[in-house]
VMD Tcl script that draws the C-alpha trace (Angstrom):
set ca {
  {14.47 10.40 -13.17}
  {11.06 8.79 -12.46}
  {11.05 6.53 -9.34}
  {8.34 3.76 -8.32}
  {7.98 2.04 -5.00}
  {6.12 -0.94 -5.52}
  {4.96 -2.76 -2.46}
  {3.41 -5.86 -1.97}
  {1.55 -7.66 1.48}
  {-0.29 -10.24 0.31}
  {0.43 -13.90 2.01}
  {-1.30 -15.85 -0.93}
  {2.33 -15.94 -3.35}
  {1.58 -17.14 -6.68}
  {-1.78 -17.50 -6.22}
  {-2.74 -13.58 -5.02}
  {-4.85 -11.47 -7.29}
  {-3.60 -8.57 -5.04}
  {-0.12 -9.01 -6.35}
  {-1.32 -10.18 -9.70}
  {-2.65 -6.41 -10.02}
  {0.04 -4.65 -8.40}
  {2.37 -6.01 -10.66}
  {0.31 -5.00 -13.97}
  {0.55 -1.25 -12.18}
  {4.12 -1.45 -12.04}
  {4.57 -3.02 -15.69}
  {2.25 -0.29 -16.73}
  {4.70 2.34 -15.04}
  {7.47 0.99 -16.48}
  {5.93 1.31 -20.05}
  {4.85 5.04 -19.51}
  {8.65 6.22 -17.53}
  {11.64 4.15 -19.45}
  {14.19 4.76 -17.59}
  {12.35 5.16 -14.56}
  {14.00 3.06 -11.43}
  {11.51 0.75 -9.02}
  {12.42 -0.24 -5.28}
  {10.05 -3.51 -4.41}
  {9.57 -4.33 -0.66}
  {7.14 -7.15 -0.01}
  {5.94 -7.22 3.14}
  {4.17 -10.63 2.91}
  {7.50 -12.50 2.45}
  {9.29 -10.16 4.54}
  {7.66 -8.26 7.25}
  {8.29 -5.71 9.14}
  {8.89 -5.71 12.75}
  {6.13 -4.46 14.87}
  {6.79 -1.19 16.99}
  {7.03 -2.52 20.48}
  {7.99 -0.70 23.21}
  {11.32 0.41 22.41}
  {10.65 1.56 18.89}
  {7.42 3.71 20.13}
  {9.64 5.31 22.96}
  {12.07 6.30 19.93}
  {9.40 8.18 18.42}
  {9.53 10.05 21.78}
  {13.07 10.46 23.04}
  {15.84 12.40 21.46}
  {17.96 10.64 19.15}
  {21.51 11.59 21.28}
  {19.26 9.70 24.20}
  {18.37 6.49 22.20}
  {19.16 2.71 23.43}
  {20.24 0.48 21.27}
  {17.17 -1.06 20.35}
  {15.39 2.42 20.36}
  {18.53 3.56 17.56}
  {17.78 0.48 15.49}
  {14.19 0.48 15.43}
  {14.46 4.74 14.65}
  {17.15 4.14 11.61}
  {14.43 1.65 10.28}
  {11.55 4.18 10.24}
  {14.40 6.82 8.26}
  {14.89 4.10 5.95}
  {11.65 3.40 5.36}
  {10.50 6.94 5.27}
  {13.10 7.85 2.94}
  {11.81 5.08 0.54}
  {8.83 7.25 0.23}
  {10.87 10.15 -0.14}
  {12.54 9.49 -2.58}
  {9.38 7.96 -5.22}
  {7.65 9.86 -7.20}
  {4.94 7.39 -7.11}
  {3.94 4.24 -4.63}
  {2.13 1.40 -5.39}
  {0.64 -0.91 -2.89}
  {-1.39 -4.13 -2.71}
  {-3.88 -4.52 -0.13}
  {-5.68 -7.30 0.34}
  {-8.62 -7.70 2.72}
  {-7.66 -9.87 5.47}
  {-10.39 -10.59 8.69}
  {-12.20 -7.51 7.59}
  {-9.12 -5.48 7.98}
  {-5.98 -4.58 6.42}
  {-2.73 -6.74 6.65}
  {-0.89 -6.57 10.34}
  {2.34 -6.23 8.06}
  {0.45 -2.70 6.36}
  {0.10 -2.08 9.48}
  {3.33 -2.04 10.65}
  {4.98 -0.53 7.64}
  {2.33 2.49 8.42}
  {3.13 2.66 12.45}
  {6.51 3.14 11.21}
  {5.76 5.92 8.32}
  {4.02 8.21 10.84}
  {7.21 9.37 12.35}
  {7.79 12.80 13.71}
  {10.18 15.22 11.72}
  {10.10 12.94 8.85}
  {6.83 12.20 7.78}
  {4.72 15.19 9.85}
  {6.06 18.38 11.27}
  {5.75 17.90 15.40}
  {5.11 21.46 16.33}
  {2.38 22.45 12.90}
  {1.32 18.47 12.65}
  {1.60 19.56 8.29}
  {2.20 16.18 6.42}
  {5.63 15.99 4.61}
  {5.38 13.35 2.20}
  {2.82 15.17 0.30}
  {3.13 15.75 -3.67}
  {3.84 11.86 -4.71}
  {0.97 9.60 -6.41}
  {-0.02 6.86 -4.10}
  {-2.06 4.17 -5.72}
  {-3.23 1.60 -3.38}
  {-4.74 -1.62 -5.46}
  {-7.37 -3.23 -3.03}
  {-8.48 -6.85 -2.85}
  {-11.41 -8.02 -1.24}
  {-12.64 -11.75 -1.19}
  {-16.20 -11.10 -1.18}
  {-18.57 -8.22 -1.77}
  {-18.78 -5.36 0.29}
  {-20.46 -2.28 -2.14}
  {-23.41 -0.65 -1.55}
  {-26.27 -2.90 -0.71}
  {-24.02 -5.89 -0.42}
  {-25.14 -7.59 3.11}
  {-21.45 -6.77 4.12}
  {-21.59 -3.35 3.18}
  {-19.30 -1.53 5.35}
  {-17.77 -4.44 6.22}
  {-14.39 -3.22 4.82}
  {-11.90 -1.23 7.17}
  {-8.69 -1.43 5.39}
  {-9.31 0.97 2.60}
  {-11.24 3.89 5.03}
  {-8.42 2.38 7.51}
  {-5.25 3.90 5.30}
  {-6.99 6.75 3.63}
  {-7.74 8.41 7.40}
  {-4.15 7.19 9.47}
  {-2.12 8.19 6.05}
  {-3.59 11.76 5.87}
  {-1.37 13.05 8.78}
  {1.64 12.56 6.25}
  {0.45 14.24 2.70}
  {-0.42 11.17 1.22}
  {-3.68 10.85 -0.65}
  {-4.56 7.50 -1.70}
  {-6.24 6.68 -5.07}
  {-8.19 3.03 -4.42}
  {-8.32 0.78 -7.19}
  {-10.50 -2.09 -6.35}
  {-11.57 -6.03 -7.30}
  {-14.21 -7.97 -5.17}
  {-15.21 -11.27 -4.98}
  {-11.83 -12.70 -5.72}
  {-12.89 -15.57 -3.70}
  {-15.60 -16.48 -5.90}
  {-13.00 -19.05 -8.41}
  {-12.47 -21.08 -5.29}
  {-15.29 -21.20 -2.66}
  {-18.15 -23.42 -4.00}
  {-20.40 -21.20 -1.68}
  {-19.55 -18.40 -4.23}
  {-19.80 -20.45 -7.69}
  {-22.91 -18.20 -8.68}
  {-21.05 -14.87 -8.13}
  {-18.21 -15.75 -10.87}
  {-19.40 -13.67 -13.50}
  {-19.61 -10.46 -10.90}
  {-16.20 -11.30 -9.75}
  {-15.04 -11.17 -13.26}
  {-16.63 -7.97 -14.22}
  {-14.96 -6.43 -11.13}
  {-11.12 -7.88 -11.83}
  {-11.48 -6.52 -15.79}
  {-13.24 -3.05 -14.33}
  {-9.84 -2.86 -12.17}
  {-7.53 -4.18 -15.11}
  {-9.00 -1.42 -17.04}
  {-8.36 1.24 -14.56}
  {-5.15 -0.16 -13.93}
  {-3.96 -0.08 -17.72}
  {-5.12 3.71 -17.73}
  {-3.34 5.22 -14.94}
  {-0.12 6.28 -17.01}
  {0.27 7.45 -20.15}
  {3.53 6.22 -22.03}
  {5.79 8.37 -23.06}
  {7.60 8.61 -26.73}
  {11.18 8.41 -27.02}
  {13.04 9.64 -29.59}
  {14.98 7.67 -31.91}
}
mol new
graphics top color blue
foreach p $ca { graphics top sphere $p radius 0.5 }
foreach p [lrange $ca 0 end-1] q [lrange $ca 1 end] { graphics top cylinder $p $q radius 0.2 }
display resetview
């Protein structure tokens, strides 16, 4: 059976066009696997904790040698590792926050990059390879070629280079300028930021194919 993790980190609620998107991708799985089975973490509403320095020394000691806090913060990264494990594909909303990605995508990556569970320690081979990771990116202005911020986005080139080390490959699916609706400043660039929400839609709409049941 077909399995989706659908994860959301936006702190904008009902009013976040990166959560707006990432649930069209998971309505648009849905239609393509019936059947299939979703597990939703949002990591806006309910965020992870930050290693400190008992969860990084877990990533270092042997389990039989763990403290308390090091055992808890360890049994967190299985669970969360195994979350990935066990979809066939992820879905994840990323919206562009201080130039950067989300301190709460952060964290839910720190954890992923475990030892034994999501890399081999000794080859350094990623082993949550073979899953489709689609990551649906946000960005408040423009930052495209020739765009005076051009290059001004590090979440995207952020999680495509610290996710590698575990077999994931990221597909980025992308809508700028979301800002434009609500900053004055941007009133002009409306129609651009339109064109780039319906280019995503569309992309969005096409990533599954559904599948015909029998009667």
């Amino acid at each position: 059976m077909s399995h989706l993790l659908h994860i959301d980190s936006s702190i904008q609620g009902d009013r976040s066009v990166s959560r707006k998107l990432s649930a069209r991708a998971a309505a648009v799985w849905r239609e393509a696997h019936p059947g299939g089975t979703v597990t939703y973490r949002d990591l806006g509403r309910s965020p992870l904790p930050h290693l400190d320095e008992a969860g990084g020394l877990a990533r270092m000691t042997p389990s039989q040698d763990h403290t308390p806090a090091q055992a808890a913060s360890w049994a967190l990264t299985e669970r969360l590792t195994e979350e990935v494990r066990q979809a066939d594909t992820i879905v994840l909303g990323l919206p562009l926050y201080n130039y950067s990605a989300p301190s709460s995508v952060k964290a839910w990556v720190d954890h992923l990059i475990a030892p034994g569970l999501a890399f081999d320690p000794v080859t350094r081979e990623g082993l949550l390879g073979g899953r489709e990771f689609v990551v649906v990116a946000t960005r408040g202005g423009g930052y495209g070629p020739g765009a005076p911020r051009e290059g001004w986005d590090h979440a995207s080139p952020w999680l495509s280079h610290v996710i590698s080390g575990t077999g994931l490959e990221p597909r980025f699916i992308a809508a700028e300028l979301t800002l434009a609706e609500v900053d004055p400043a941007m009133a002009e660039l409306i129609p651009m930021a339109a064109k780039s929400l319906a280019q995503a839609e569309q992309e969005i709409d096409a990533l599954w194919t559904p599948v015909d049941v029998a009667v």
